[in-house]
N, C-alpha and C positions, 0 to 999 in steps of 0.2 A: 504494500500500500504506500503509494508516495504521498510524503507529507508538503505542510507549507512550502518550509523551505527549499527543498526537492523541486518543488514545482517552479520558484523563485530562480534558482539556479538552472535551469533549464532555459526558463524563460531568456537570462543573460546571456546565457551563450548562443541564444539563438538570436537574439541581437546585434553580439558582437561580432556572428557569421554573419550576420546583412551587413553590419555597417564596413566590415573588411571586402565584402566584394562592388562594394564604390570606386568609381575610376580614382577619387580624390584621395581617397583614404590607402590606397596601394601606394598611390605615386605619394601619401606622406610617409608610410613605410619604409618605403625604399631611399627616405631624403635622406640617409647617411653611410657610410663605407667604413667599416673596419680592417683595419691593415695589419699585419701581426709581420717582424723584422725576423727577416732568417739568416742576415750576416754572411749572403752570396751577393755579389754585384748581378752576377749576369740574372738573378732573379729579382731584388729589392726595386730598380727603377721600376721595372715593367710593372712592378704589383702596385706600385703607387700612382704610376701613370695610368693604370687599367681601373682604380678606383677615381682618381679625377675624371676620366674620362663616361665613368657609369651613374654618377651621381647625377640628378639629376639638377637641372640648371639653378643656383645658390644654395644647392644641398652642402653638405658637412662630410670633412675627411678626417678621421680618428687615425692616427697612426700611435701604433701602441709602444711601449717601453719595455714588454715581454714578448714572448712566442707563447704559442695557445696554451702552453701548459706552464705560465709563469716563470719561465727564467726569465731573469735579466739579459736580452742582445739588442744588438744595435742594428739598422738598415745599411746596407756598405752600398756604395753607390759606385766607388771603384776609381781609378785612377783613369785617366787620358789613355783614348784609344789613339789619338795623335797628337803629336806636342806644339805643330806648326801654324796652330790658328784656334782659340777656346769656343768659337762659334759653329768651327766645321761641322760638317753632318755625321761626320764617324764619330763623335762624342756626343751624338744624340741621344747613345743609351745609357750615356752617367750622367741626364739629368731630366725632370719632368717640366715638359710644356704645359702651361697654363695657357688655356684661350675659353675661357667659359669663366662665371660666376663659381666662385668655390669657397667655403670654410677649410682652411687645413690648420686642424687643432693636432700638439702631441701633450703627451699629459704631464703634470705637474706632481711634485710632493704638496705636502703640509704649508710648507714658506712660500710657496709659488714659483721653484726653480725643476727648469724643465727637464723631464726624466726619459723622453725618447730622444734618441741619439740619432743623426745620419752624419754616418763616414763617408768623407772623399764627395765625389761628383765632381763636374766642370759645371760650373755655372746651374749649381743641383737644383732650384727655382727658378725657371725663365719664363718671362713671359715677352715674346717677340713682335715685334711692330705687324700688322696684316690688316692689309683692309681688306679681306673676306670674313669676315664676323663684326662682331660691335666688341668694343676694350669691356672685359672684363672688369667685375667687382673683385676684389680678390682680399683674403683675409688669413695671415701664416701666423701663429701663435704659438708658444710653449718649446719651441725645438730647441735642441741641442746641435748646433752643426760643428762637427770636429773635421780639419782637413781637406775641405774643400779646395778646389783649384780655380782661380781666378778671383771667382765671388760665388757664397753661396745662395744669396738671394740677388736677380738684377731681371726688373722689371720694368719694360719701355712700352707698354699699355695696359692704360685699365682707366677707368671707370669710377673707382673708389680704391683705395688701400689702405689696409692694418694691419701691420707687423709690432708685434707686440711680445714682451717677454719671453723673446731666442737668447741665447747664448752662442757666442758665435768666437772660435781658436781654427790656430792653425789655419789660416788660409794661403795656399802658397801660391807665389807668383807664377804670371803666366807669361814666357817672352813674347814680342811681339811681332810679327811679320807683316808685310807686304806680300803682296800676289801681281807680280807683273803676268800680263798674257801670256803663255806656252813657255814660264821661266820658272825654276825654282822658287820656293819662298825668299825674299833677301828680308836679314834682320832688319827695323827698325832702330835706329842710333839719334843719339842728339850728343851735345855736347856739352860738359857741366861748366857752369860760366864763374864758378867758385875754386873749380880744381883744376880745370880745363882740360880732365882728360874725357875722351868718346868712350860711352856707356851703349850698350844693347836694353834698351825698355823694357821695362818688365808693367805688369799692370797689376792689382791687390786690391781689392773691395770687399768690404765687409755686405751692405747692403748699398746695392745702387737702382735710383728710380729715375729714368730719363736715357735718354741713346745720345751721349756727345757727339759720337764718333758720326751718326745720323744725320746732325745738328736738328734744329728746331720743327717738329713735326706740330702744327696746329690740332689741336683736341685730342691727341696720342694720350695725355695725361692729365686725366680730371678728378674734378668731386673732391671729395673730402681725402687727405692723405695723410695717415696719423703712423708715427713712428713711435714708439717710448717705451720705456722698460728693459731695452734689448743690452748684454753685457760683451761686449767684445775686445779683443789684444791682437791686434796684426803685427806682433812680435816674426820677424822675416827669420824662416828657418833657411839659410846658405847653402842645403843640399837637399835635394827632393827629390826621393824615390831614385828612377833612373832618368831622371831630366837632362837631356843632351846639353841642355846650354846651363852653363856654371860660370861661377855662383850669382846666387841672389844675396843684394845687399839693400841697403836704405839708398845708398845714393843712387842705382837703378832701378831700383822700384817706384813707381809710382802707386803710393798705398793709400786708400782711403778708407776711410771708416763708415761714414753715411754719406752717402750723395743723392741731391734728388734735384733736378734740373728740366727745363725746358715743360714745364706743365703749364697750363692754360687754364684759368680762372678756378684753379683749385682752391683750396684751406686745405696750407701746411702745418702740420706742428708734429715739429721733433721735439720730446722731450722724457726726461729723464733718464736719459743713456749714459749707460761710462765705457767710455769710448778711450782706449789706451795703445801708443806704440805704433800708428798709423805715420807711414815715410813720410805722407803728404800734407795731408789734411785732415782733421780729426771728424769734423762737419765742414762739408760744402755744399751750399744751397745756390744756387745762379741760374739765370736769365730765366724765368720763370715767368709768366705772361698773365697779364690779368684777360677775364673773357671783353666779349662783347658786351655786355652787361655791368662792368666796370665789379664782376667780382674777381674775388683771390687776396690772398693772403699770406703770410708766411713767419711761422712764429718756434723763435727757439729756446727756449726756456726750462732751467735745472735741470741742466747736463753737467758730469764732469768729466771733463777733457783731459789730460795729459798725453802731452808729446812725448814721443820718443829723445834721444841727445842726437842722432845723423839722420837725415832726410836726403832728397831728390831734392837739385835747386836744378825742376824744371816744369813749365816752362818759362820761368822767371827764379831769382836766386833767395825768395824768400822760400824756407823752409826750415823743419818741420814747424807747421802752423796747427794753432786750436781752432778757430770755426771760420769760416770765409762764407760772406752771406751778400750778394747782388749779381750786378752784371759783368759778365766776362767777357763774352764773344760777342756782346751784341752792347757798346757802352753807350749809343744812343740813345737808347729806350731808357738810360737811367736817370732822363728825368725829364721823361713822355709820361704824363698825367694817362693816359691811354695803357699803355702797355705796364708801368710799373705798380706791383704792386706794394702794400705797406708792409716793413719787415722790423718784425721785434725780437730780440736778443735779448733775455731780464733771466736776473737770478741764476746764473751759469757759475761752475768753478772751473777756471783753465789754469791748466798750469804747462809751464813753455819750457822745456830742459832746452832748448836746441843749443848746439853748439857751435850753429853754422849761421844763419841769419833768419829767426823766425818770428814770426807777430801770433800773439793771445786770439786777438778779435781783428778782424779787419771788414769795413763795411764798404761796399762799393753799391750800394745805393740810395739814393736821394731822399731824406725823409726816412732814413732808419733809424729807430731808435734800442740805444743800447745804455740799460739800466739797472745796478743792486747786479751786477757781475759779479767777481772776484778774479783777478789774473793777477796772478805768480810766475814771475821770471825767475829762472835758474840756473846754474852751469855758468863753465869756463868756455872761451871763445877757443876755439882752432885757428878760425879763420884772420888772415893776414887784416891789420889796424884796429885786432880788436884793444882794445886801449887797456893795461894792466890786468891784460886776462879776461875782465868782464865780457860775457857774452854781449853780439849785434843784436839781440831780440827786441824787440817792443810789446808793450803792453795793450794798448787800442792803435789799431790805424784807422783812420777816417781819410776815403780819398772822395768820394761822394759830397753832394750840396743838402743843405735846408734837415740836416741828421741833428739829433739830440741825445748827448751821453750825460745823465746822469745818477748821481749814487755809489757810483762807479770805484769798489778797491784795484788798484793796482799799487805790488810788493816786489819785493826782490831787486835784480841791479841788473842792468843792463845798458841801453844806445838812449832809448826813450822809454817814457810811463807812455805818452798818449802823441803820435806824430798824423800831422793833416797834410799827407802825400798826394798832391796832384794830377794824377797819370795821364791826362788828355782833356780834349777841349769840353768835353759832356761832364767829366770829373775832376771836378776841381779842387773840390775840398776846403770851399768858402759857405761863408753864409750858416756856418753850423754855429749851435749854442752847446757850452758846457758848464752844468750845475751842479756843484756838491759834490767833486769825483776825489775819493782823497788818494792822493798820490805822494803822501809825505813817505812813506814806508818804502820809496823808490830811491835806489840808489844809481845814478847813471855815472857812466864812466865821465873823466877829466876832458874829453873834447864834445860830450854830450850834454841835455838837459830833459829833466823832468817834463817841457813840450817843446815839442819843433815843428813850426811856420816856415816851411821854404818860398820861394819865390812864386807865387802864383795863389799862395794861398789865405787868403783875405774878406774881410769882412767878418772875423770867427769872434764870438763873447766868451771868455770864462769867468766864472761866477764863481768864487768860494776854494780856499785848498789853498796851497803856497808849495814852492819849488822855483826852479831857474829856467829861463823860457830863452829859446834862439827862434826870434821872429823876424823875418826875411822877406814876409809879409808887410801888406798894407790896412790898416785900418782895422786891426784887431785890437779888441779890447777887454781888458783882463783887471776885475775886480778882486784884489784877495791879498795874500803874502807873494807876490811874484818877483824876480829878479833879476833884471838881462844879464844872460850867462855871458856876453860881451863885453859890457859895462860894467856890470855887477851895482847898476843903478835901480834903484826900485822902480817897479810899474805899475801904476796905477790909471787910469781914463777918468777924466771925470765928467758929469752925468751919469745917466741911470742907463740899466741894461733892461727896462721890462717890454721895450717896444721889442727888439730881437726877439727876446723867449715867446710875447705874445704871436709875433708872424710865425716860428717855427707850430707853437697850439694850434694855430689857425690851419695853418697848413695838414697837421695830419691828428687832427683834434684829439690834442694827448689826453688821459685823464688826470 
């Protein structure tokens, strides 16, 4: 005799049979992939790319931190099928194409630090420029990538991105080549303008968003792009595996830590990464396009930086550098109301070992504002005039117009606390306002000063701080304990500075 509840329970699973054969309710079923690592290359891509590929479109990818029966293994994704190009098609199978909407989550402990691993790959996340589809949403979380080649993650479409809480070592460099017609690869070479010996290029990214190499593709890279959380050290390992070309050093590599470049009315914000050991650039954000709609953004905030002591001085002889945030290749647009968008730098800790010529912050666009930092310079100079050992580094560079650095620590000894370098006719590096930046804790060497105004660069206010200034400049004006490191005259302007700081408010209506 079947009772109530008999009948109750009957009744549910004959529910739960109807509601399971809905076209909707299948296709939510099927909205996620579980992966389980088996520590083979010639298997691990393919299982992860046959789950991206099966998920349905913004479905969820779980790649797990055990094999089905709970050991601990990792996904090997495997070494370079060929050394002479990280893009070729024969290293297609040490890495997964992204071209679709996808979650790929790997799982986490108790604290939040990620417990699936993937070993090696060539560029083990790509997602490649195609106009046969629409730019993917795309969203990687929780990995571990140990040993990757080139970069483990480099994404030049989508739609949306979040990379969030990776850990990312060992990534080794990739040398670079050239493909002339029916010729062998020929190395890529430049020349270092500090040692002046010819170097073979190497390339090193931790996380890269945007195709330089492409240059500027119109809507390749939108929407919302959010980096933070992620812990990386592009500490250059000198011998790799069986890599024909040796060795990899800092001064041939060109290593970066986060790049994200050439997007089109996005919202950026990279923030809270500790980012260390990077040849090049620890963060670089550049030429980045606001839409049609006059949106975009771009915001970097409570990262901590440290540089490595030797860098790449290319292709200019600043390096190793903490964050480099504007325009690069395109310096006209940096101060086209149209194209530029607003760039905040706040609340960052850089610290600058370089031993060669390197800057904390350097802004190269119009209307950035950089505030409540902290840059620590450090190290002894190598390089030829460095004055009684002290490192050439600097602490802020402003080459950019209409920028506002305030709140600003800068420590330690170096060339400069904060230098307003001019690079071209678009960047001039006048017109900026500086409020409240304490720079006393800066020691600069005997032919240097706490700020430095070269020729061109004019019309700047500082507000508040004391140090020694070489202004070389016109029509700068400086409120505080200031002192021509020339003269050894005090400087003072008199009148009031509030019409300055009011036009720069106006301009990019600070709060």
């Amino acid at each position: 005799m079947k009772t109530k509840n008999s009948n109750a329970s009957l009744n549910l699973l004959i529910f739960l049979f109807m509601i399971a054969c809905l076209p909707g309710y299948a296709l939510q079923a099927g909205a996620h992939q579980v992966v389980y690592p088996t520590d083979d290359y010639l298997v691990d891509p393919g299982k992860v790319q046959a789950a991206v590929n099966a998920v349905p479109l913004g479905g969820t990818v779980i790649l797990k931190a055990t094999d089905e029966y709970g050991n601990p293994k990792k996904f090997n994704f495997g070494e370079p099928f060929t050394w002479a190009s990280a893009g070729s098609a024969l290293n297609n199978t040490r890495r997964v194409s992204i071209t679709k909407d996808v979650k790929i989550f790997g799982e986490k402990d108790n604290k939040g630090n990620p417990l699936t691993k993937i070993k090696g790959g060539v560029l083990s996340f790509f997602s490649p420029l195609a106009a046969s589809y629409l730019a993917p949403d795309i969203t990687i979380e929780g990995i571990h990538f140990d040993g990757a080649f080139y970069a483990p993650i480099l994404i030049r479409y989508a739609s949306g991105l979040k990379i969030v809480g990776t850990r990312i070592e060992n990534v080794h460099p990739f040398a670079v080549y050239s493909f002339p017609p029916n010729s062998p690869p020929v190395p890529v070479t430049f020349t270092d303008p500090i040692d002046g010996l010819s170097h073979h290029l190497r390339i090193q990214q931790g996380i890269s968003i945007g195709s330089p190499f492409a240059g500027y593709v119109p809507g390749a890279l939108t929407g919302i792009i959010e980096v933070s959380d992620n812990v990386m050290d592009l500490t250059i390992d000198s011998n790799v595996y069986n890599q024909p070309v040796q060795s990899h050093s800092a001064r041939n590599t060109f290593g970066e830590g986060i790049f994200v470049g050439f997007a089109t009315g996005a919202s950026i914000a990279i923030s809270e990464n500790y980012i260390t050991n990077c040849s090049r650039n620890q963060i670089e954000v550049f030429d980045n396009y606001l839409g049609t709609d006059g949106q975009g953004s771009v915001l970097i905030e409570g990262n901590t930086v440290m540089t490595p002591e030797d860098g790449i001085a290319y292709p200019s002889k600043f390096c190793p550098n903490g964050i480099i945030a504007g325009w690069v290749l395109n310096p006209p647009a940096s101060n086209d109301p149209t194209k530029n968008p607003k760039y905040t730098i706040s609340h960052n800790y850089v610290e600058n070992k370089s031993t060669r010529q390197g800057t904390g912050i350097f802004a190269l666009s119009d209307g950035a504002v950089m505030e409540k930092n902290e840059v620590v310079v450090t190290g002894n100079s190598t390089n030829p005039g460095g004055a009684n050992g002290l490192p050439l580094n600097i602490g802020i560079s402003i080459a950019s117009d209409n920028c506002y650095g305030g709140e600003n620590r800068i420590a330690g000894e170096g060339q400069y606390a904060m230098c307003f370098f001019p690079l071209n006719q678009y960047q001039t590096a006048s017109n900026n306002v500086c409020v409240g930046n304490n720079i006393e804790g800066f020691n600069p060497n005997e032919v240097s000063a706490h700020l430095y105004f070269p020729q061109g660069a004019n019309n700047n206010t500082v507000v508040g701080g004391s140090g020694t200034v070489i202004d070389l400049g016109t029509n700068n004006t400086f409120k505080g304990g200031y002192w021509d490191h020339l003269t050894g005259s005090h400087l003072t302007t008199p009148g009031g500075v509030g019409d300055e700081r009011s036009n720069i408010k106006d301009w990019w209506d600070l709060p």
